[in-house]
N, C-alpha and C positions, 0 to 999 in steps of 0.2 A: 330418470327416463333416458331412453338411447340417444334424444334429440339434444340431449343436454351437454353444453360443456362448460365446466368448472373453471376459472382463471382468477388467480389473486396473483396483487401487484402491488411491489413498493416499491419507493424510494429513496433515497440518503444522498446527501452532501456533505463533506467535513469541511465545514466553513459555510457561510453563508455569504456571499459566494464561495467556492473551491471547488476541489474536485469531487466529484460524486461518482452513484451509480446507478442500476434498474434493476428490480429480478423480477421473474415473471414464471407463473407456473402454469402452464394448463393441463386439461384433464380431459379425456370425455369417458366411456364407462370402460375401455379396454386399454389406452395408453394414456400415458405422463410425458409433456415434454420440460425440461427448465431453459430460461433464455437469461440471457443477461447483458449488461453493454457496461459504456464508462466515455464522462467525458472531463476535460481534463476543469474548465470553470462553468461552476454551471449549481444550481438553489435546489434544495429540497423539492420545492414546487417543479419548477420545469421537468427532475428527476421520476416526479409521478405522475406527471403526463408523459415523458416517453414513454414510462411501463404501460400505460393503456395504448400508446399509440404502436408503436413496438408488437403488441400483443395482436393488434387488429390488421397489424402489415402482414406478418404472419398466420393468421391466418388469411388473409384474404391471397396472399399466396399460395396458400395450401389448398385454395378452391372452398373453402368453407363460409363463404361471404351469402349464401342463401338463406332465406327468411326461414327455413324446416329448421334451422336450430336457434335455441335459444342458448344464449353466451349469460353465465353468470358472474358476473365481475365482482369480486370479492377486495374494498380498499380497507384502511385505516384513515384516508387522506380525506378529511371532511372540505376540503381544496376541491381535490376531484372531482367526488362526489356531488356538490354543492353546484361545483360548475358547472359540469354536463346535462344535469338531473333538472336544475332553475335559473342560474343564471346564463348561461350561454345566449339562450332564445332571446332576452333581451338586450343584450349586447347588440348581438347581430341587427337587430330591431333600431336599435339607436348609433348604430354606425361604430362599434367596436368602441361604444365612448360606456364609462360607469354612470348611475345615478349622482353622483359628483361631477359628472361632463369632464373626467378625467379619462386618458388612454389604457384601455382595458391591458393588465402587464401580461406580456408572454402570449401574447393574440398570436404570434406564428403558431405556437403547438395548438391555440386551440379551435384554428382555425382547422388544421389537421386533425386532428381528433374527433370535431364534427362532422366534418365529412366521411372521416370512416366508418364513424356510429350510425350516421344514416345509411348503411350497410346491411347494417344487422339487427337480428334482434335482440335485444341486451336487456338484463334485468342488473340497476344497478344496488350494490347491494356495503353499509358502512358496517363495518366489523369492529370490535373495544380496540385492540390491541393487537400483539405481535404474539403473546404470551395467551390469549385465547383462543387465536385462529391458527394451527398449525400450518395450513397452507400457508398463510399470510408471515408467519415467524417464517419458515423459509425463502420465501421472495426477500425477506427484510435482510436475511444472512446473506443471500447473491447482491441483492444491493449495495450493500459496506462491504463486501469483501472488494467489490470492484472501485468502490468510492475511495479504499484503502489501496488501491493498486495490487489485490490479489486476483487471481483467475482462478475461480473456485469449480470444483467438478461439476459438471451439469449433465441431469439425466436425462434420458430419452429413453423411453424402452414399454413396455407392459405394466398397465399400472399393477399386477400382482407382484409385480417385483420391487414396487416403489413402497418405501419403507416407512412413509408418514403418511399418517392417516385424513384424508380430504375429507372426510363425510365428518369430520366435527367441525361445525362450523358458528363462532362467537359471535352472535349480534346482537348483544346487552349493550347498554350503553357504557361508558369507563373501561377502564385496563386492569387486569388484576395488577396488583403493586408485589412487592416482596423485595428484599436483598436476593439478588444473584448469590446462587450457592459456590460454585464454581464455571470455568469455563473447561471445555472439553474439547481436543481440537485430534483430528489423522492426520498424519502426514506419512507417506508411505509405508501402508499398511499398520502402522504404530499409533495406540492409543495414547495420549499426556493428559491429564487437566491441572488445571490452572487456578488456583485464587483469585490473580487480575485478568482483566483483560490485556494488559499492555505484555502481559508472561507468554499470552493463547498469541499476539499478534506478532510478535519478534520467532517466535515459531512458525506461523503460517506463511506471514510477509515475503512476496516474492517467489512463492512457491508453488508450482500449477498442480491440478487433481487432489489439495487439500481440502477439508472440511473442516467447519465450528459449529458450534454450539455453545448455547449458555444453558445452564439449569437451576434452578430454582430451591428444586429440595435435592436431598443424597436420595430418593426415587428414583426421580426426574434425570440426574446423573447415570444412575445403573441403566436405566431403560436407553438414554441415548448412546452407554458405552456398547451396548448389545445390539443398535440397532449400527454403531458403526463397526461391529462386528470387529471385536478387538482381540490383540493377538498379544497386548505385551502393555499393562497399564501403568501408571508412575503415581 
């Protein structure tokens, strides 16, 4: 529907605390934008409440804060999820305290987060995995890349030109499992893949307008060497 905007969101932390990241992808039926951030200590958790929070700053910057659309928020993060969806209401009800009469953790973001949601209209929505929901595998790559101290290319443009497919969207329960087949990484216009990840990240580390991928089967490789439109593969 035209009214509709698409938005999946993850997060990542290396370490728990450490540094992490956000990505963020939105959609409505004619553009793609991708967002991303980075803080230097900061959990998993807080990392995927900025992506929702982040995501509603932004638009409600863009004037799209009107009840005419419905926002479809696409997580992995049964955190999120779980929060905004059940527990939030009674938090706020019992004074930001848990059923334990313990201090609700991270109450700054989600005091923010409620406030923005009461904004809009939002359908929230838990997806398996990274490896099921394309949208959601991309937020997951702008997250780590930033959580890793990369600054990964981010799109903005038409979504006919946006090269991964939004309208398949996983909401089975579980992840598909598999060994990573390879990693596949550009760096100025040059295709590489990789066996480890520690091979794809000494490549991309410190490098701005790079992109990754992991892939699953030698399919799943060719189709992303094609879609990063490869000029010279190793």
């Amino acid at each position: 529907m035209s009214n509709d905007i698409l938005i999946f969101t993850d997060g990542a932390s290396k370490g728990n605390p450490g540094p992490g990241g956000f990505g963020i992808v939105i959609s409505d039926n004619k553009h793609v934008i991708e967002l991303g951030g980075r803080e230097e200590r900061t959990t998993n958790n807080r990392m995927e409440l900025r992506a929702a929070i982040e995501t509603f700053s932004y638009l409600n910057s863009a004037g799209l804060h009107a009840t005419r659309y419905t926002l479809h928020v696409y997580s992995d993060s049964s955190y999120l999820i779980g929060g905004i969806t059940r527990w939030v209401s009674a938090w706020k009800q019992n004074g930001w305290r848990t059923k334990q009469k313990e201090d609700v953790l991270n109450r700054d973001l989600w005091e923010k987060l409620d406030e923005f949601a009461a904004h809009f209209k939002i359908e929230w929505h838990k997806v398996a995995g990274h490896a099921d929901t394309p949208g959601n595998a991309r937020a997951d790559e702008i997250a780590s890349a930033f959580g890793e101290g990369i600054t990964p290319e981010l799109y903005s443009g038409p979504r006919s030109g946006y090269q991964i497919n939004l309208s398949r969207i996983g909401l089975q329960t579980g992840s598909r499992s598999g060994k990573v087949y390879s990693y596949i990484s550009l760096v100025d216009g040059v295709v590489m893949t990789h066996k480890t990840w520690d091979a794809c990240k000494r490549r991309v580390e410190g490098k701005s307008g790079v992109r990754y991928r992991k892939a699953l089967t030698a399919q799943e490789e060719t189709e992303i060497m094609r879609e990063f439109g490869a000029h010279q593969t190793y």
